[in-house]
C-alpha atoms as a printed R data frame, in Angstrom:
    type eleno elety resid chain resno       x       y      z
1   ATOM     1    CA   UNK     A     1 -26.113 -18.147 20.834
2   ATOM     2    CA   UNK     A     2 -22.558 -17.431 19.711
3   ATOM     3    CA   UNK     A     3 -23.448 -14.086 17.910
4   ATOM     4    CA   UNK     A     4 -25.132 -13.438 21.846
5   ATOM     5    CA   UNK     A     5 -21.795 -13.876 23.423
6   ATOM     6    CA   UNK     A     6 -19.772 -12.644 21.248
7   ATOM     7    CA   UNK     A     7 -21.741  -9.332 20.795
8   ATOM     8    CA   UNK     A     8 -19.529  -8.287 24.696
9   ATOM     9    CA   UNK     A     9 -17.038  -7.459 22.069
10  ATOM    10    CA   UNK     A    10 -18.771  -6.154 19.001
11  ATOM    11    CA   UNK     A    11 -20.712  -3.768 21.855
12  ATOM    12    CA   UNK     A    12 -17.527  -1.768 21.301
13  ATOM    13    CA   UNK     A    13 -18.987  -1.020 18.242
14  ATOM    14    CA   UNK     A    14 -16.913  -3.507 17.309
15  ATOM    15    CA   UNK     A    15 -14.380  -0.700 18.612
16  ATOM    16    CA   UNK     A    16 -13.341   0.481 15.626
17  ATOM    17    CA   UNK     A    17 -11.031   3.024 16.918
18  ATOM    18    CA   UNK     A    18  -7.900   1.964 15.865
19  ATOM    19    CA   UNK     A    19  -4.972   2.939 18.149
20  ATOM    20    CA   UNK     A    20  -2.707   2.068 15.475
21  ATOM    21    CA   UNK     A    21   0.133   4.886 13.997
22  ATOM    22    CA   UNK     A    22  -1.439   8.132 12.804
23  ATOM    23    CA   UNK     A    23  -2.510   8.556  9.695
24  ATOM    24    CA   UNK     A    24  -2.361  12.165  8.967
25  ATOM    25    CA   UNK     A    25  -1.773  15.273 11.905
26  ATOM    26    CA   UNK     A    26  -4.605  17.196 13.287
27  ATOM    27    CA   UNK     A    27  -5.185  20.773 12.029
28  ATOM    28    CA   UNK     A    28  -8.298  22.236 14.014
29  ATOM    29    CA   UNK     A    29  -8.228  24.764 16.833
30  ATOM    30    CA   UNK     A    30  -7.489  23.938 20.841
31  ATOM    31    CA   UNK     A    31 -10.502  22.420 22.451
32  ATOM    32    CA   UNK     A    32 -12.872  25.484 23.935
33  ATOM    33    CA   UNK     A    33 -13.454  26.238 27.481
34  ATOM    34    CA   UNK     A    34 -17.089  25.369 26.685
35  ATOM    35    CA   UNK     A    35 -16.627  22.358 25.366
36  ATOM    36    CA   UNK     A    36 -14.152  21.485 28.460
37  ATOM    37    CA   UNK     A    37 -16.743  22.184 30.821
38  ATOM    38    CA   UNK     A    38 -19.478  19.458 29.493
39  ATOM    39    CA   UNK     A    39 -16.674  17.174 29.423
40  ATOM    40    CA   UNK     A    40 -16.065  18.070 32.953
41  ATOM    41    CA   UNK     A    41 -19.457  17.382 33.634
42  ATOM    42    CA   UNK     A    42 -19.946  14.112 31.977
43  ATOM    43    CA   UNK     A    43 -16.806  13.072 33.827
44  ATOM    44    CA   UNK     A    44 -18.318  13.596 36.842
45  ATOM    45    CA   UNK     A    45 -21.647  11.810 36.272
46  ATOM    46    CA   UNK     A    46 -19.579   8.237 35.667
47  ATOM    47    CA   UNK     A    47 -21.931   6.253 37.761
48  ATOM    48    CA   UNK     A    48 -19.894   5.454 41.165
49  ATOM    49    CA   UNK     A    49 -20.472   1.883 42.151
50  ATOM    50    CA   UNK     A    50 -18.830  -1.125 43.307
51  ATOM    51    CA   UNK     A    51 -20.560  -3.818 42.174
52  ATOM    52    CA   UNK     A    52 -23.560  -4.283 39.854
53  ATOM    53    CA   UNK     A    53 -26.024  -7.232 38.676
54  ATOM    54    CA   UNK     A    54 -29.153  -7.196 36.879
55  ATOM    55    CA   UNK     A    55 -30.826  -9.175 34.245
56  ATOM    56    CA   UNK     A    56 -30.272  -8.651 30.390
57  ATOM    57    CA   UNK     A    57 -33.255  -8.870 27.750
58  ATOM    58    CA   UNK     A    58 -30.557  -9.203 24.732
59  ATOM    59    CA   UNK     A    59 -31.716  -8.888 20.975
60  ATOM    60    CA   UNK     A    60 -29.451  -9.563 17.823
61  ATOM    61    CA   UNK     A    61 -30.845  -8.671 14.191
62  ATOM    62    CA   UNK     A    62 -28.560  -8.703 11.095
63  ATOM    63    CA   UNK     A    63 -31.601  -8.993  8.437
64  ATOM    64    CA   UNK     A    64 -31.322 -12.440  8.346
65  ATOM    65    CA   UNK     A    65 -31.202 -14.109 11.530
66  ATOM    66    CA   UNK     A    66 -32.913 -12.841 14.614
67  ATOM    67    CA   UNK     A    67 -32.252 -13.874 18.115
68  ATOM    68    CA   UNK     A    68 -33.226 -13.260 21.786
69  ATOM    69    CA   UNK     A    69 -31.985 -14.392 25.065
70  ATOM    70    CA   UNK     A    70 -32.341 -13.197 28.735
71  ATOM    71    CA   UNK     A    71 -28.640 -13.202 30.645
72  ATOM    72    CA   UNK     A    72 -27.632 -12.654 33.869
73  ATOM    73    CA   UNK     A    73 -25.433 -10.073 34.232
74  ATOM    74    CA   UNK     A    74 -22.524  -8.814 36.934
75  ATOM    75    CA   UNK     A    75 -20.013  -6.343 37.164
76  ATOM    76    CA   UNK     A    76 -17.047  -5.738 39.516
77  ATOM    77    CA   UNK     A    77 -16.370  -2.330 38.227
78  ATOM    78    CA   UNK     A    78 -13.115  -2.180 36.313
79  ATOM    79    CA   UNK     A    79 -13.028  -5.542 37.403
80  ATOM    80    CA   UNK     A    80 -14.806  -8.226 36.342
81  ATOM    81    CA   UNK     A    81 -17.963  -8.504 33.462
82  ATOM    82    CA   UNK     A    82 -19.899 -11.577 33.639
83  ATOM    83    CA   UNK     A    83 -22.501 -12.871 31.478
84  ATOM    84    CA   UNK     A    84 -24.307 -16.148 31.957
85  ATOM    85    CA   UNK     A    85 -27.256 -17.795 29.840
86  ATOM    86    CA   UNK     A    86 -29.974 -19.723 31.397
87  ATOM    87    CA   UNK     A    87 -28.752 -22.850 33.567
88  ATOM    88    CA   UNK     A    88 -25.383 -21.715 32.829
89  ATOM    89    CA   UNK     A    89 -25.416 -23.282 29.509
90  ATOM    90    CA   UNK     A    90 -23.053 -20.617 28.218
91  ATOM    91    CA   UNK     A    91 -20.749 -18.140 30.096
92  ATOM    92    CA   UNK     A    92 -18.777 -15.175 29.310
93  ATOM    93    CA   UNK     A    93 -16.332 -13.802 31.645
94  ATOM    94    CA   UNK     A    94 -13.965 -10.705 30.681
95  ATOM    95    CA   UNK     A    95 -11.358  -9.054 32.753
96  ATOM    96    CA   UNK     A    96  -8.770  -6.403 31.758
97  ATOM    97    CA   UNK     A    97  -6.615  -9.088 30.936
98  ATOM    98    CA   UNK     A    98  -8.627 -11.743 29.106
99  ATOM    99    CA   UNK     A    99 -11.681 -12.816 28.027
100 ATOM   100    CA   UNK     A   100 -12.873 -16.344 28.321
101 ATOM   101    CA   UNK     A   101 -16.052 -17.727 26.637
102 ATOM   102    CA   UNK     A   102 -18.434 -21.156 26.663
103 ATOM   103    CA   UNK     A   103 -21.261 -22.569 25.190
104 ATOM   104    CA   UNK     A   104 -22.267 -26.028 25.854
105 ATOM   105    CA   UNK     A   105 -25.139 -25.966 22.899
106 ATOM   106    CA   UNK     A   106 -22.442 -26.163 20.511
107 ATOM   107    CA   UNK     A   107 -19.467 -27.422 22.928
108 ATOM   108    CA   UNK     A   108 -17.201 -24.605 22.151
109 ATOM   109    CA   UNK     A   109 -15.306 -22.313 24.450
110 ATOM   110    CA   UNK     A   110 -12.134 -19.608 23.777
111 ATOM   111    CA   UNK     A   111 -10.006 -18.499 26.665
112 ATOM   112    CA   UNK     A   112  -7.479 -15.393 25.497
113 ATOM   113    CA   UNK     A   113  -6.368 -12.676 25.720
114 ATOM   114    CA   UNK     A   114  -8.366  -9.101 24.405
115 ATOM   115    CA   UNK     A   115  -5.558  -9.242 21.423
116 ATOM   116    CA   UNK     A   116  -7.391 -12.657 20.457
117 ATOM   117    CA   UNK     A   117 -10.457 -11.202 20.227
118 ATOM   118    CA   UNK     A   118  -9.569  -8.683 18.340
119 ATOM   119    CA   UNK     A   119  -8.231 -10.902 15.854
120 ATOM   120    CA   UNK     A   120 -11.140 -12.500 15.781
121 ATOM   121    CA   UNK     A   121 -13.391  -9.997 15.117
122 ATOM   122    CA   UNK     A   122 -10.433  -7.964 12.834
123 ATOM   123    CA   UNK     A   123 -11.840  -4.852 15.160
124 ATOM   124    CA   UNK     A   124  -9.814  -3.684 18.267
125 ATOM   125    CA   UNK     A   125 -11.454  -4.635 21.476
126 ATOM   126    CA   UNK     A   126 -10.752  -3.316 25.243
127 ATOM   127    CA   UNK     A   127 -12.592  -4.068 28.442
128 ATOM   128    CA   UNK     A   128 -12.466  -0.284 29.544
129 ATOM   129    CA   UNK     A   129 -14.085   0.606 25.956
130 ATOM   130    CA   UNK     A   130 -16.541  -2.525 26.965
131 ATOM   131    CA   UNK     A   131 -17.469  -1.152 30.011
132 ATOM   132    CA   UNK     A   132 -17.915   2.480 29.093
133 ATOM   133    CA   UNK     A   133 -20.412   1.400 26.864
134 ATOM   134    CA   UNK     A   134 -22.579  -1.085 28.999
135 ATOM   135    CA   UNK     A   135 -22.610   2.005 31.734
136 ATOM   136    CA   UNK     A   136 -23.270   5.081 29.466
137 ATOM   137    CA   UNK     A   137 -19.867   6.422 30.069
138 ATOM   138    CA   UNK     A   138 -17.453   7.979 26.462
139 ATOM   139    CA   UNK     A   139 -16.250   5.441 24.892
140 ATOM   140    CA   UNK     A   140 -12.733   6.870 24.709
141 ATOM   141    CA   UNK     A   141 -10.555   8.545 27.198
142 ATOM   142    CA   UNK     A   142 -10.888  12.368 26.073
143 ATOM   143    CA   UNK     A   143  -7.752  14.409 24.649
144 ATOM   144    CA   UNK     A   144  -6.159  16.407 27.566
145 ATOM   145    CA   UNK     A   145  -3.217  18.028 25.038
146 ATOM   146    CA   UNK     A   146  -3.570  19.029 21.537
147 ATOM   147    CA   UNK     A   147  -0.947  16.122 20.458
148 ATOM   148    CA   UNK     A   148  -3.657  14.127 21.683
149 ATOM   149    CA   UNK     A   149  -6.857  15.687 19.557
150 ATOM   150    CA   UNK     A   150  -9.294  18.012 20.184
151 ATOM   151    CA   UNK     A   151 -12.832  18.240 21.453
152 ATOM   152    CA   UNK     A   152 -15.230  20.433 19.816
153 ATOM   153    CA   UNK     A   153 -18.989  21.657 20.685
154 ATOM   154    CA   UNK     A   154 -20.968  21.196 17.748
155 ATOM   155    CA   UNK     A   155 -24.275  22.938 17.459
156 ATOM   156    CA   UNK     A   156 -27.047  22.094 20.121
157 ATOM   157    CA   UNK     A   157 -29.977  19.883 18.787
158 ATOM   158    CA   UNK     A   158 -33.202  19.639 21.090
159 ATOM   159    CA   UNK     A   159 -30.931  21.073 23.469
160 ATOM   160    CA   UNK     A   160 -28.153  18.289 24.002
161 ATOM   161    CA   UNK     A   161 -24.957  18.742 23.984
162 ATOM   162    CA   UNK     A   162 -22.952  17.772 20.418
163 ATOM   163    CA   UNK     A   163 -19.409  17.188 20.844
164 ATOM   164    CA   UNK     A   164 -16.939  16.318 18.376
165 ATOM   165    CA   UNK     A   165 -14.025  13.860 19.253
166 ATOM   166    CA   UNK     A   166 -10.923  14.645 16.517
167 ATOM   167    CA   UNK     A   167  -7.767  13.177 16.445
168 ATOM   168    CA   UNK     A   168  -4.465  11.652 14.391
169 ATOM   169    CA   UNK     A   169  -6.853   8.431 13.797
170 ATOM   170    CA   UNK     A   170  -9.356   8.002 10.963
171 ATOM   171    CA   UNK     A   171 -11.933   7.568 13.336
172 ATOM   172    CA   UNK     A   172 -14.223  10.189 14.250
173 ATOM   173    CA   UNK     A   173 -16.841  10.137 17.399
174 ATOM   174    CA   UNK     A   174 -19.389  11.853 18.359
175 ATOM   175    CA   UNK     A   175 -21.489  12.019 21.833
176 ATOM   176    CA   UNK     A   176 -24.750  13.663 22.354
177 ATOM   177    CA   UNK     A   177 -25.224  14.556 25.940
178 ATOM   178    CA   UNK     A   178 -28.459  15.059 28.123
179 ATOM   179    CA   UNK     A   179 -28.949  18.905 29.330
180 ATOM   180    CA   UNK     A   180 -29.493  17.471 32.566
181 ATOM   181    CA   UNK     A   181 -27.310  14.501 33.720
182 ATOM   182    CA   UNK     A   182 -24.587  15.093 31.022
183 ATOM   183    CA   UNK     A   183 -25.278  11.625 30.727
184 ATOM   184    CA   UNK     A   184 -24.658   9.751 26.788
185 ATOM   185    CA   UNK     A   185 -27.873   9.496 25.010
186 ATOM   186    CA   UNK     A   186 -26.108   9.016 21.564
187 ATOM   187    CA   UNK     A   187 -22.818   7.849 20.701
188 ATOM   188    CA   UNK     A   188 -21.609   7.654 16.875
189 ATOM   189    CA   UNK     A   189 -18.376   6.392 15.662
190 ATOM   190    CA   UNK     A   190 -17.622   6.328 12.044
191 ATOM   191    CA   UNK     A   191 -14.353   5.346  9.727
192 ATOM   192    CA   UNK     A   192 -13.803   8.057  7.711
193 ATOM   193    CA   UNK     A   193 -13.452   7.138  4.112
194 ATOM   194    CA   UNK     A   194 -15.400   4.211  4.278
195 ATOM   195    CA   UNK     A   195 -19.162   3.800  4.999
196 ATOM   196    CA   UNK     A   196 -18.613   1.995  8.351
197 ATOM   197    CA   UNK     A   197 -20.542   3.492 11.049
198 ATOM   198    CA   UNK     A   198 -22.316   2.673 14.345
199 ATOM   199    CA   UNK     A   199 -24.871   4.234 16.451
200 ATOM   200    CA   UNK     A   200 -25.454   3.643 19.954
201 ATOM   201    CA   UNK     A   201 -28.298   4.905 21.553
202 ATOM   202    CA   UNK     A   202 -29.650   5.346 25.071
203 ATOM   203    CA   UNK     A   203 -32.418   5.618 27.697
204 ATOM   204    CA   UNK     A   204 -31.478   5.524 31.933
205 ATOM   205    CA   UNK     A   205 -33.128   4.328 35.078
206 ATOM   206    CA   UNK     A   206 -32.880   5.666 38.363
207 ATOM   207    CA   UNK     A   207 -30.617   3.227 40.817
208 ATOM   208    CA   UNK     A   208 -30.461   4.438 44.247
209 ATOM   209    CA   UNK     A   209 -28.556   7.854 43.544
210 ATOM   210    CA   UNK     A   210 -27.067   7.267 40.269
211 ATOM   211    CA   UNK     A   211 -28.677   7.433 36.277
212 ATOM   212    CA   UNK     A   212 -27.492   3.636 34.999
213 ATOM   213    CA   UNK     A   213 -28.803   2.426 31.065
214 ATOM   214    CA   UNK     A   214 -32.371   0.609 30.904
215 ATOM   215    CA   UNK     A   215 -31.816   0.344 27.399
216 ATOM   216    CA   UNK     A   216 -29.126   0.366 25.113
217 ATOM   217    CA   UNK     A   217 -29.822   0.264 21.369
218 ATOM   218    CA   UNK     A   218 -26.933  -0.370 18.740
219 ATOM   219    CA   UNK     A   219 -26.983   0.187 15.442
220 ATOM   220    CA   UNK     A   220 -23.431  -0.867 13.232
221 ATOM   221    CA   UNK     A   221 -23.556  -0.280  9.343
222 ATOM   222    CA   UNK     A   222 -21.485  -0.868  6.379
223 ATOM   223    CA   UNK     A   223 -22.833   0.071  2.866
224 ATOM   224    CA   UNK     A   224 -25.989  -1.879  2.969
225 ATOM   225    CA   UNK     A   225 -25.408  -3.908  5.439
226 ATOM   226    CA   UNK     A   226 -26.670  -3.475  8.985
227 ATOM   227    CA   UNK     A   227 -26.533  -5.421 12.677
228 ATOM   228    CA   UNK     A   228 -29.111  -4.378 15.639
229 ATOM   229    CA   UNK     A   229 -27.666  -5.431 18.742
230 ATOM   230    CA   UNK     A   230 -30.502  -4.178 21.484
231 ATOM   231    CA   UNK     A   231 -29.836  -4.525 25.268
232 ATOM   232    CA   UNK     A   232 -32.574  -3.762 28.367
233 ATOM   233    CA   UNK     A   233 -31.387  -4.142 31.949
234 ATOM   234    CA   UNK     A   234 -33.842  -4.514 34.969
235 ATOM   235    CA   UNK     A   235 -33.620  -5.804 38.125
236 ATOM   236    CA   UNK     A   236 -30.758  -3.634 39.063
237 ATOM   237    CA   UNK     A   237 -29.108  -4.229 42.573
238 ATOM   238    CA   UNK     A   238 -25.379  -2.187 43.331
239 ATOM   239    CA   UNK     A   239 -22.694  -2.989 45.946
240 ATOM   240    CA   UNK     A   240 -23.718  -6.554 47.000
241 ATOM   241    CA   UNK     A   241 -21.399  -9.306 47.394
242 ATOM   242    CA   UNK     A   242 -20.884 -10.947 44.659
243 ATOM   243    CA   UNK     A   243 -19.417 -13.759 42.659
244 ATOM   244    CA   UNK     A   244 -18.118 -14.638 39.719
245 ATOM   245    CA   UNK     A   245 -18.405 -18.677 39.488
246 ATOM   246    CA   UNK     A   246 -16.529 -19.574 35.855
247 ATOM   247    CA   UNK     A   247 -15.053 -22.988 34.684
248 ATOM   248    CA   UNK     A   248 -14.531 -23.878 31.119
249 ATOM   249    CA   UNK     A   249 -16.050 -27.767 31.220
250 ATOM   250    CA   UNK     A   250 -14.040 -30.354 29.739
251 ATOM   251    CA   UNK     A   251 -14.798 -31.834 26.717
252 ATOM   252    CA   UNK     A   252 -15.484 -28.789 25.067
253 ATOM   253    CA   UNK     A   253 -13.534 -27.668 21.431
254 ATOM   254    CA   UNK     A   254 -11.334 -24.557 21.701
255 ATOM   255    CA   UNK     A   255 -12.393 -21.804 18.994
256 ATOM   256    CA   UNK     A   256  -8.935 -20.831 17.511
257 ATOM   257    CA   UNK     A   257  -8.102 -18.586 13.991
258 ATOM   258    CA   UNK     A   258  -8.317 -19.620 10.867
């Protein structure tokens, strides 16, 4: 069940862009008006919401173990995410600030910061990055200057939108966007130089007046190695009251780094 909560930050793709020093300087031409536009237009389909809850169907493969759990699930958005198994056995609570973590099957919790986490997974995590990807948003904020990066519209494939994020990072990501809501339907982010990559992929629901995820399938690879990480949300209701109940029980061991 750890992998389960613990996958809130690996959903990031693990986040693998690093927002360390650059590496090397960009050489590629200003981003096109084009290419501006869909941006524009994606921007403006961010679904608009103040508060969400559902219920998760959440899958984890890795080749060798396979697991599957159904979560509650709320959202304060830009807020709060909340996560809670069954009978509140384990919780997961993240906030820009920190991110705090239980499981009473194998009386653990953590309680830290999203610079713990990080550590912990060696990948950089973010709850903005988190929460772009659990609504179908870009990952990334998009360059606005050229010392930023550059956007660039790749060839159309069964008539989506391809853009190309580039910038001082070795990261590169890509988004594939629906003709018709703009909305994500693939993202890719991959190291380059190495063989890390990871695929998220899409499908939406109709909530009230706005497109939000049903499913959310991703895909992270290295060499030979690959992790399935599959997410379907149902039972949507937006802008109720809600709350956020969280206490770590006593008792429990704190996770720390080794």
């Amino acid at each position: 069940m750890k992998r389960l909560f613990l996958l809130f930050a690996v959903l990031v793709f693990a986040s693998c862009k690093t927002k360390q020093a650059a590496v090397t300087s960009v050489n590629a031409a200003p981003t096109d008006k084009q290419a501006q536009e869909i941006v524009n237009h994606h921007l403006a389909s961010f679904p608009a919401f103040k508060t969400l809850s559902g219920n998760l169907q959440v899958t984890f493969d890795d080749g060798k173990n396979q697991q599957s759990l159904p979560l509650s699930f709320r959202m304060e958005k830009d807020k709060v995410i909340w996560i809670s198994a069954p009978l509140g056995i384990a919780k997961m609570m993240a906030t820009p600030e920190k991110v705090q973590y239980y499981n009473r099957l194998d009386s653990t919790f953590f309680d830290g910061d999203f610079s713990y986490l990080s550590t912990l997974l060696g990948v950089e995590v973010g709850f903005n990055e988190l929460q772009n990807l659990l609504l179908g948003n870009a990952l990334y904020p998009f360059p606005s200057t050229p010392q930023q990066g550059y956007i660039h519209l790749l060839p159309e494939s069964n008539q989506r939108y391809n853009l190309k994020i580039e910038d001082s990072t070795p990261i590169e990501v890509r988004y594939s966007l629906l003709p018709d809501s703009y909305r994500v339907e693939t993202t890719e982010v991959r190291h380059i130089g190495s063989s890390q990559k990871a695929v998220a992929t899409y499908t939406y629901q109709q909530v009230q007046d706005i497109l939000l995820p049903l499913t959310l399938l991703i895909t992270a690879s290295q060499g030979d190695d690959s992790t399935q990480i599959g997410m379907e949300l149902k039972g949507v209701s937006l802008d109720k009251d809600l709350s956020f109940p969280f206490k770590i029980p006593s008792g429990l061991k704190e996770i720390t780094l080794k």
